[in-house]
Chimera marker file (.cmm) of the C-alpha trace (Angstrom):
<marker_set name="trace">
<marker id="1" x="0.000" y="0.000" z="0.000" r="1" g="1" b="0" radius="0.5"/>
<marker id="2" x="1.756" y="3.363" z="-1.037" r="1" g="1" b="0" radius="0.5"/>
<marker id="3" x="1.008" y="6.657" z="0.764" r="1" g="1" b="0" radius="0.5"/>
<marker id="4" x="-0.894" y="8.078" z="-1.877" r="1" g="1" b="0" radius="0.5"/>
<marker id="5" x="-3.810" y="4.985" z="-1.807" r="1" g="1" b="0" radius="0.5"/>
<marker id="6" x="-3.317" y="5.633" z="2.144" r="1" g="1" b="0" radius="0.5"/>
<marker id="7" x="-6.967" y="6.950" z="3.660" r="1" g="1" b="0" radius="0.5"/>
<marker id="8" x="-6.796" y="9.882" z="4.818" r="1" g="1" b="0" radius="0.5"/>
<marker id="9" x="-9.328" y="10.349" z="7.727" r="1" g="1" b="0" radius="0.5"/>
<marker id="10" x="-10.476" y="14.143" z="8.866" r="1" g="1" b="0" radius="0.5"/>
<marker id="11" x="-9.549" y="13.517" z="12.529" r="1" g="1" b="0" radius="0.5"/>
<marker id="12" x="-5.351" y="12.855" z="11.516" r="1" g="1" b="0" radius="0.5"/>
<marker id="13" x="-3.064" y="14.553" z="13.766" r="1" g="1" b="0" radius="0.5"/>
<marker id="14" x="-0.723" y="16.587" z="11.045" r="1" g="1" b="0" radius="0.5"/>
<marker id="15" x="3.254" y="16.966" z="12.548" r="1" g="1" b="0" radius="0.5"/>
<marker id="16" x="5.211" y="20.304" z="11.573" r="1" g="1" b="0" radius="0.5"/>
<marker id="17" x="9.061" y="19.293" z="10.630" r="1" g="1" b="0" radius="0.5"/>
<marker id="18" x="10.003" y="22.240" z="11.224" r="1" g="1" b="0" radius="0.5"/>
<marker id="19" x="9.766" y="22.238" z="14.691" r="1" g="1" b="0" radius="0.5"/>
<marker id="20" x="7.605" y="18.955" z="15.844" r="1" g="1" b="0" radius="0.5"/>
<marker id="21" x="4.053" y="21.187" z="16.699" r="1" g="1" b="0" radius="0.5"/>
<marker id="22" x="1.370" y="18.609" z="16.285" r="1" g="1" b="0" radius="0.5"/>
<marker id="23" x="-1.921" y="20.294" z="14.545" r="1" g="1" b="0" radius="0.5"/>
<marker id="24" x="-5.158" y="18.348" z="16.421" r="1" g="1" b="0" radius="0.5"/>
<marker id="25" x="-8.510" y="18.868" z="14.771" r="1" g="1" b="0" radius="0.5"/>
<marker id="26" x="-10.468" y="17.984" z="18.236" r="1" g="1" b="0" radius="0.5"/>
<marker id="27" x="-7.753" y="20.874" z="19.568" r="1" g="1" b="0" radius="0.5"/>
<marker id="28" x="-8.278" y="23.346" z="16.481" r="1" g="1" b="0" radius="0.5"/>
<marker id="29" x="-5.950" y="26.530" z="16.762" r="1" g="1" b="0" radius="0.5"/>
<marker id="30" x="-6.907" y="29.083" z="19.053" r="1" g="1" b="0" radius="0.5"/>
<marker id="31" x="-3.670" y="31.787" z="18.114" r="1" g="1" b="0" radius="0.5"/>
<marker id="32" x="-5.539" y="31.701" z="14.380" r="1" g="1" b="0" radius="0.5"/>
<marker id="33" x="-9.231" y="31.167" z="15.796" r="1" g="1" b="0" radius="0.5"/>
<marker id="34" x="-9.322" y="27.777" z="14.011" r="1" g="1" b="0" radius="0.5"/>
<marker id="35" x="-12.276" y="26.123" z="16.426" r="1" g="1" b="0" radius="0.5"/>
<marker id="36" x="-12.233" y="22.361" z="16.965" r="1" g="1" b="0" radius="0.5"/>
<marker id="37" x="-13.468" y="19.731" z="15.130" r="1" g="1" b="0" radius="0.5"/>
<marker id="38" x="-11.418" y="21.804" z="11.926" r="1" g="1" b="0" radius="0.5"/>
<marker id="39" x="-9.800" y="19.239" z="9.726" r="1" g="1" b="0" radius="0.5"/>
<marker id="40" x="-6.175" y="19.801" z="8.079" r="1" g="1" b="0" radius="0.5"/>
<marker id="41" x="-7.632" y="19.849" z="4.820" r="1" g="1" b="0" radius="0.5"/>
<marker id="42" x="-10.115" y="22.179" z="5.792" r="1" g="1" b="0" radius="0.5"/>
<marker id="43" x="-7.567" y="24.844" z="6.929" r="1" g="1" b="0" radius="0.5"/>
<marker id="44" x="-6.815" y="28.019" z="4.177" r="1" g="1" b="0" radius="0.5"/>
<marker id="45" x="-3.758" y="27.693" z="2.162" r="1" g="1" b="0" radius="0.5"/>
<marker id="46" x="-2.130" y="31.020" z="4.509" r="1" g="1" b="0" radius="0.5"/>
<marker id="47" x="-2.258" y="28.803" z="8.080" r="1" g="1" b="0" radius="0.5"/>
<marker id="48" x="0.887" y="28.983" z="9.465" r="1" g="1" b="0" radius="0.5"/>
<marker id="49" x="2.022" y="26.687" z="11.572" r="1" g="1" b="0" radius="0.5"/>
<marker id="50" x="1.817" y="29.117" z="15.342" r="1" g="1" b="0" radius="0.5"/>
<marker id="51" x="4.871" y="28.002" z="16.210" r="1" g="1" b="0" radius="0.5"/>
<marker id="52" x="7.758" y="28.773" z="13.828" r="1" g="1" b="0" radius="0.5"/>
<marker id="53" x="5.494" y="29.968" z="10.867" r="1" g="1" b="0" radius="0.5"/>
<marker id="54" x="5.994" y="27.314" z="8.792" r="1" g="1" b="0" radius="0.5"/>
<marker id="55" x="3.725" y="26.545" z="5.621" r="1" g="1" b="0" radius="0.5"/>
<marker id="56" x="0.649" y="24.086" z="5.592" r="1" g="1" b="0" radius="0.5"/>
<marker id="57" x="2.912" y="22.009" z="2.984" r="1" g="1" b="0" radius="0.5"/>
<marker id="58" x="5.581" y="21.720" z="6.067" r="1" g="1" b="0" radius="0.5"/>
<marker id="59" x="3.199" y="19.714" z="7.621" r="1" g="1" b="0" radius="0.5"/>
<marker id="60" x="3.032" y="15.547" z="7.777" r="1" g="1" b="0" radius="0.5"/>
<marker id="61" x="-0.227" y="13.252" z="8.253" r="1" g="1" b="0" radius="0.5"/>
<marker id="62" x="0.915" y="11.276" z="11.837" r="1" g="1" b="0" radius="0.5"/>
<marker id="63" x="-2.514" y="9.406" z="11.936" r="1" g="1" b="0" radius="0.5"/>
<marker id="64" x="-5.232" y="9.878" z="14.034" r="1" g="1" b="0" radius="0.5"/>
<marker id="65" x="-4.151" y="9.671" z="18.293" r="1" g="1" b="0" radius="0.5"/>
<marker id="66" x="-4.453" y="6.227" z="19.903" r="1" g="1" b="0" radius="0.5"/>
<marker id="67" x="-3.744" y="4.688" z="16.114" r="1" g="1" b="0" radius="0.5"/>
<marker id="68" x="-1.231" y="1.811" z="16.286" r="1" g="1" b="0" radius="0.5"/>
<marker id="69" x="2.588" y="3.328" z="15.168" r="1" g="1" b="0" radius="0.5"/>
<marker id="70" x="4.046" y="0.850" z="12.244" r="1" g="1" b="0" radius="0.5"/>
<marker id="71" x="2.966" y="0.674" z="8.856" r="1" g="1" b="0" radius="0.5"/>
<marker id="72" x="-0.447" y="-0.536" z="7.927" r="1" g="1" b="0" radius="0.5"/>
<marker id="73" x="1.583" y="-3.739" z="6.403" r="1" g="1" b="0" radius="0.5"/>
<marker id="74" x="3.474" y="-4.634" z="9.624" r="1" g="1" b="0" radius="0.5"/>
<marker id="75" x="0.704" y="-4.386" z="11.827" r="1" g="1" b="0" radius="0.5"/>
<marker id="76" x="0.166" y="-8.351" z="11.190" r="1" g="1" b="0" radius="0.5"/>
<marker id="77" x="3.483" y="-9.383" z="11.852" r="1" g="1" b="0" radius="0.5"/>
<marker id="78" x="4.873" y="-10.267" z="15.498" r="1" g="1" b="0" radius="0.5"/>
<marker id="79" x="3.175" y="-11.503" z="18.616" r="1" g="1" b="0" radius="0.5"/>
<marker id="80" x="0.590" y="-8.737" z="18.193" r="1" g="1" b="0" radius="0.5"/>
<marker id="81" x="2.458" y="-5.574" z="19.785" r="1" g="1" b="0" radius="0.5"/>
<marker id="82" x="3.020" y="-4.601" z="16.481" r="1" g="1" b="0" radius="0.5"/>
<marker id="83" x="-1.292" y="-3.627" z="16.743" r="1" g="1" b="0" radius="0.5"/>
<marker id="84" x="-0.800" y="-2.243" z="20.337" r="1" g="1" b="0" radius="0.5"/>
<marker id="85" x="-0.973" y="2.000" z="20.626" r="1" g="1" b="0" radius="0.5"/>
<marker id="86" x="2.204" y="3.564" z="21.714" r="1" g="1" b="0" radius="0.5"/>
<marker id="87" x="0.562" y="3.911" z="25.219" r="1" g="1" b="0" radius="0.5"/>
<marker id="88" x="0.030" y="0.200" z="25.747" r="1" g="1" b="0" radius="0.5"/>
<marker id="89" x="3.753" y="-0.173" z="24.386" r="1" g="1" b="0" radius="0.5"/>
<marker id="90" x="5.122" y="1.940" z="27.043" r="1" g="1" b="0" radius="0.5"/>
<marker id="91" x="2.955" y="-0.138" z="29.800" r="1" g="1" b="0" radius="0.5"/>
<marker id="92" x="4.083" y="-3.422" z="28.429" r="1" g="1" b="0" radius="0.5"/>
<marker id="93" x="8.083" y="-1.863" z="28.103" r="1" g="1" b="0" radius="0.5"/>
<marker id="94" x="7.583" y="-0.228" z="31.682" r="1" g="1" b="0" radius="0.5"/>
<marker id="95" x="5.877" y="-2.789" z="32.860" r="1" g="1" b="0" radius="0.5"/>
<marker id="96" x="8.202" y="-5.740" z="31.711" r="1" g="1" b="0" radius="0.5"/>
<marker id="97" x="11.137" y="-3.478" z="33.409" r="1" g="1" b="0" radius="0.5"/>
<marker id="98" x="9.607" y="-3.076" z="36.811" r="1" g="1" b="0" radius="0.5"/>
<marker id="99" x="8.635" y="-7.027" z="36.932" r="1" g="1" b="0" radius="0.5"/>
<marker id="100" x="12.221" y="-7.616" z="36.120" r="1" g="1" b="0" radius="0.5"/>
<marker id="101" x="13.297" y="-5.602" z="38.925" r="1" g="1" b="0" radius="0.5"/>
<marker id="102" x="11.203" y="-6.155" z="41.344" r="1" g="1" b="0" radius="0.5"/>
<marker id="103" x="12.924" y="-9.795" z="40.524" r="1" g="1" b="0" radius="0.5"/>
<marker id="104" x="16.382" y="-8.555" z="41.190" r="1" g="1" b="0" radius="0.5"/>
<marker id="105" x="14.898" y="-7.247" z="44.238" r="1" g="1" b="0" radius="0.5"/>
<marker id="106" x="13.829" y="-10.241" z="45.433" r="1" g="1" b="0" radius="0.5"/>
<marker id="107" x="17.048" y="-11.973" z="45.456" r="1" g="1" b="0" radius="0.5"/>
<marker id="108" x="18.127" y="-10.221" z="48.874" r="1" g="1" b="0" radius="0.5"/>
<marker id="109" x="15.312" y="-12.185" z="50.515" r="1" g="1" b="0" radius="0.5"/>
<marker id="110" x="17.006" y="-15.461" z="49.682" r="1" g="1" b="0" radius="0.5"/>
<marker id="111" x="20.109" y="-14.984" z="52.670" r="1" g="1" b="0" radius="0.5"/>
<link id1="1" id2="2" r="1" g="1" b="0" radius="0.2"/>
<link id1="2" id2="3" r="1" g="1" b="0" radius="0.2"/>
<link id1="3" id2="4" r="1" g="1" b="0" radius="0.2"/>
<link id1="4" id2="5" r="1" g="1" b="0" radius="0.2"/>
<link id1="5" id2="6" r="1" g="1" b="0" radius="0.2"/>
<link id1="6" id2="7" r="1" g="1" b="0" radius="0.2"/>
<link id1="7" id2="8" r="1" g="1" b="0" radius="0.2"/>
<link id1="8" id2="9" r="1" g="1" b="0" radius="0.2"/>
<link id1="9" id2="10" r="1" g="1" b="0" radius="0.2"/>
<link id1="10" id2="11" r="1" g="1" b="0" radius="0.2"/>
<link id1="11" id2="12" r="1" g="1" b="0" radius="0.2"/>
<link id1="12" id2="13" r="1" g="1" b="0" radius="0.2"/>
<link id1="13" id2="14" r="1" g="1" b="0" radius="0.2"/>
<link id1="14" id2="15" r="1" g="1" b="0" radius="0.2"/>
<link id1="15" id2="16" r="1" g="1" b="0" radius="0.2"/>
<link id1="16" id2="17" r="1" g="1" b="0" radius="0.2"/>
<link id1="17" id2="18" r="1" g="1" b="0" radius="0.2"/>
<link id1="18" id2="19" r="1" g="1" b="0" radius="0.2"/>
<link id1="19" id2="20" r="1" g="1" b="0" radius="0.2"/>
<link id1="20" id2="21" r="1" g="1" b="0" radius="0.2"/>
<link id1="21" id2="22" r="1" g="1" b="0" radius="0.2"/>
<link id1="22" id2="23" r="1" g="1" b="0" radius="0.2"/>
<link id1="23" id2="24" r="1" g="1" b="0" radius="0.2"/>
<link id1="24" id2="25" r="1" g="1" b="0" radius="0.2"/>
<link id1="25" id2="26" r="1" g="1" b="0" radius="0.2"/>
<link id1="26" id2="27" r="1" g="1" b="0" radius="0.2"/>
<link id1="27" id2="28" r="1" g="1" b="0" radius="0.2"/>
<link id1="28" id2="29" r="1" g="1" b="0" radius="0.2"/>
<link id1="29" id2="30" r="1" g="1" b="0" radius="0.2"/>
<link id1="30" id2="31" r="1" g="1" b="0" radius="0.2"/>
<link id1="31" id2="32" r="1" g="1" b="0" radius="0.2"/>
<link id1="32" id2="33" r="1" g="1" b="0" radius="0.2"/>
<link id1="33" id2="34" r="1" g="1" b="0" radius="0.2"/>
<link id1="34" id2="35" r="1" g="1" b="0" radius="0.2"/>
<link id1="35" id2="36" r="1" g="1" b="0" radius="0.2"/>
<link id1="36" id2="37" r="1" g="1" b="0" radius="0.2"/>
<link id1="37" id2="38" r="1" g="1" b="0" radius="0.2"/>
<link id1="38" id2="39" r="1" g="1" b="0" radius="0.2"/>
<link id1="39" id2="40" r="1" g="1" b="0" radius="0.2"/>
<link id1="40" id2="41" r="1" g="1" b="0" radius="0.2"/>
<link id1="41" id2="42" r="1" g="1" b="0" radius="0.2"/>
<link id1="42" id2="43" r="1" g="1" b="0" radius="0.2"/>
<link id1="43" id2="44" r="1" g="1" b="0" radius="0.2"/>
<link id1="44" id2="45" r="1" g="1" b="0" radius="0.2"/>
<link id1="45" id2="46" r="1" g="1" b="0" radius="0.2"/>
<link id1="46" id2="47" r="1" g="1" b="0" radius="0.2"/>
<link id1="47" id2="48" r="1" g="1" b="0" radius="0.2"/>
<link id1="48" id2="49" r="1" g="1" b="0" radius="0.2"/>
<link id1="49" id2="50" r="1" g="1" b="0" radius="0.2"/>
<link id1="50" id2="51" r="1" g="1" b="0" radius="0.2"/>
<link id1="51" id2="52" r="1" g="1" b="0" radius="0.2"/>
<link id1="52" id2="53" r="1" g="1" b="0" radius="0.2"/>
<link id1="53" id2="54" r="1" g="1" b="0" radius="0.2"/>
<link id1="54" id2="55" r="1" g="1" b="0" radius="0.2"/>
<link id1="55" id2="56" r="1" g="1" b="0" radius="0.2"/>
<link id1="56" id2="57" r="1" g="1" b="0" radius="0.2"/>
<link id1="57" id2="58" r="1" g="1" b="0" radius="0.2"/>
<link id1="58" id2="59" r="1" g="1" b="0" radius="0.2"/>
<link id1="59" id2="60" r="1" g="1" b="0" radius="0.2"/>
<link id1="60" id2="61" r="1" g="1" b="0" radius="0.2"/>
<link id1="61" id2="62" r="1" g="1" b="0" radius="0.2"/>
<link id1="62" id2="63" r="1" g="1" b="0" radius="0.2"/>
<link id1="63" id2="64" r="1" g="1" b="0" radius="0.2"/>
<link id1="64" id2="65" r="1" g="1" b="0" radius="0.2"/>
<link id1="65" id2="66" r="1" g="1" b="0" radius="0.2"/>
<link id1="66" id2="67" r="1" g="1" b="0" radius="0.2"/>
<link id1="67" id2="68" r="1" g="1" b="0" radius="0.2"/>
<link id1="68" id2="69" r="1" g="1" b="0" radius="0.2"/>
<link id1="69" id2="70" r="1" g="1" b="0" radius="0.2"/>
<link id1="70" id2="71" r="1" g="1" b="0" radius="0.2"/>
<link id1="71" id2="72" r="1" g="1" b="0" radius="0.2"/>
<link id1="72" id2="73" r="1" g="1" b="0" radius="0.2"/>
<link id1="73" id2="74" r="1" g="1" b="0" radius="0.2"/>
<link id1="74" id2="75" r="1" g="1" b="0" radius="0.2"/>
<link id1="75" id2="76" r="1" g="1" b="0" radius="0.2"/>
<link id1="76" id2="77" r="1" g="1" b="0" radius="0.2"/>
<link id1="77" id2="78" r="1" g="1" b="0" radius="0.2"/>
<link id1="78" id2="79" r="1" g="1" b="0" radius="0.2"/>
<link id1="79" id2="80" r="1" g="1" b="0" radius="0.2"/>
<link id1="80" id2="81" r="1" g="1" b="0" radius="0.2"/>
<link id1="81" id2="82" r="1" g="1" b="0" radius="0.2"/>
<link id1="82" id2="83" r="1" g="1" b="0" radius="0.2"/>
<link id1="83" id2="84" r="1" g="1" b="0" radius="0.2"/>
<link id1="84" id2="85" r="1" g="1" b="0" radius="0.2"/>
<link id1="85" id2="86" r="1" g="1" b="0" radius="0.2"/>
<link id1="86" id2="87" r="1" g="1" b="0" radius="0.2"/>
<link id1="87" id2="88" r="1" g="1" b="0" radius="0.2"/>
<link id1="88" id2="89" r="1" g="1" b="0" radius="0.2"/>
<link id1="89" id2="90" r="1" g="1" b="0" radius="0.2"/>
<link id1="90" id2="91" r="1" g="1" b="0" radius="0.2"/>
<link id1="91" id2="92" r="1" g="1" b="0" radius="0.2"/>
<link id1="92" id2="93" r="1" g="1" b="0" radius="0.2"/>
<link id1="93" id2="94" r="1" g="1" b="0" radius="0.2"/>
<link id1="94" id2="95" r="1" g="1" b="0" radius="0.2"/>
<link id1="95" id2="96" r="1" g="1" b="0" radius="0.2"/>
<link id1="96" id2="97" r="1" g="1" b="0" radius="0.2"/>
<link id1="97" id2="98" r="1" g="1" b="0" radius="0.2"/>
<link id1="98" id2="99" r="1" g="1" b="0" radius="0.2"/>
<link id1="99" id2="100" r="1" g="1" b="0" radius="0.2"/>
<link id1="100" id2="101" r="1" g="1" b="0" radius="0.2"/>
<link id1="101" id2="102" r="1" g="1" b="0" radius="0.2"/>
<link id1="102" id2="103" r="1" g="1" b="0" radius="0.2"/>
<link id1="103" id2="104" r="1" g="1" b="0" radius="0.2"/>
<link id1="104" id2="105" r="1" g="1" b="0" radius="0.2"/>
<link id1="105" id2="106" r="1" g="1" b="0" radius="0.2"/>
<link id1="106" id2="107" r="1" g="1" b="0" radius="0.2"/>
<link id1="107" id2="108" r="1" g="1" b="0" radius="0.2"/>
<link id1="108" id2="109" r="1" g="1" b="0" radius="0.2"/>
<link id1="109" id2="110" r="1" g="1" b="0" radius="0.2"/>
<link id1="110" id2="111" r="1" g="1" b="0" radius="0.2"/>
</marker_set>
């Protein structure tokens, strides 16, 4: 699937690379009195991002928030973290790290 057959849903988060400001539509732009529930495509051809001022072509579709990261490809591949949010991979990562030392931990309770 290349980018350009990619669906492109009205609620996707847009990602300046200029400076990393993320445009939200359920956020809008209150510096340019864009009100939320605006989509990206929706916005004029003079937004700027309110950051650095970059232009609306500066700007890269991130998905919509809670989306699984990954290409739409991967997503089958693995023991199914590849569908997981990057919220439920930082629990599971997190997670994994405090069960592990809680673990190490442990081993003082053997003497």
């Amino acid at each position: 699937m290349s980018p350009e057959t990619t669906e492109v849903n009205a609620l996707d988060r847009y990602e300046c690379r200029s400076c990393g400001y993320v445009y939200e539509p359920t956020k809008g732009d209150s510096k340019a009195n864009i009100p939320p529930g605006t989509a990206f495509a929706d916005l004029t051809d003079t937004w700027r991002c309110p950051v650095c001022g970059a232009r609306k072509r500066q700007f890269d579709n991130i998905g919509a928030t809670g989306k699984a990261s990954g290409f739409e490809e991967n997503l089958g591949y693995g023991l199914g973290v590849n569908t997981l949010t990057p919220g439920q991979k930082n629990i599971l990562i997190f997670g994994a790290l405090l069960v592990g030392f809680l673990f190490f931990m442990s081993l003082y309770a053997l003497q």
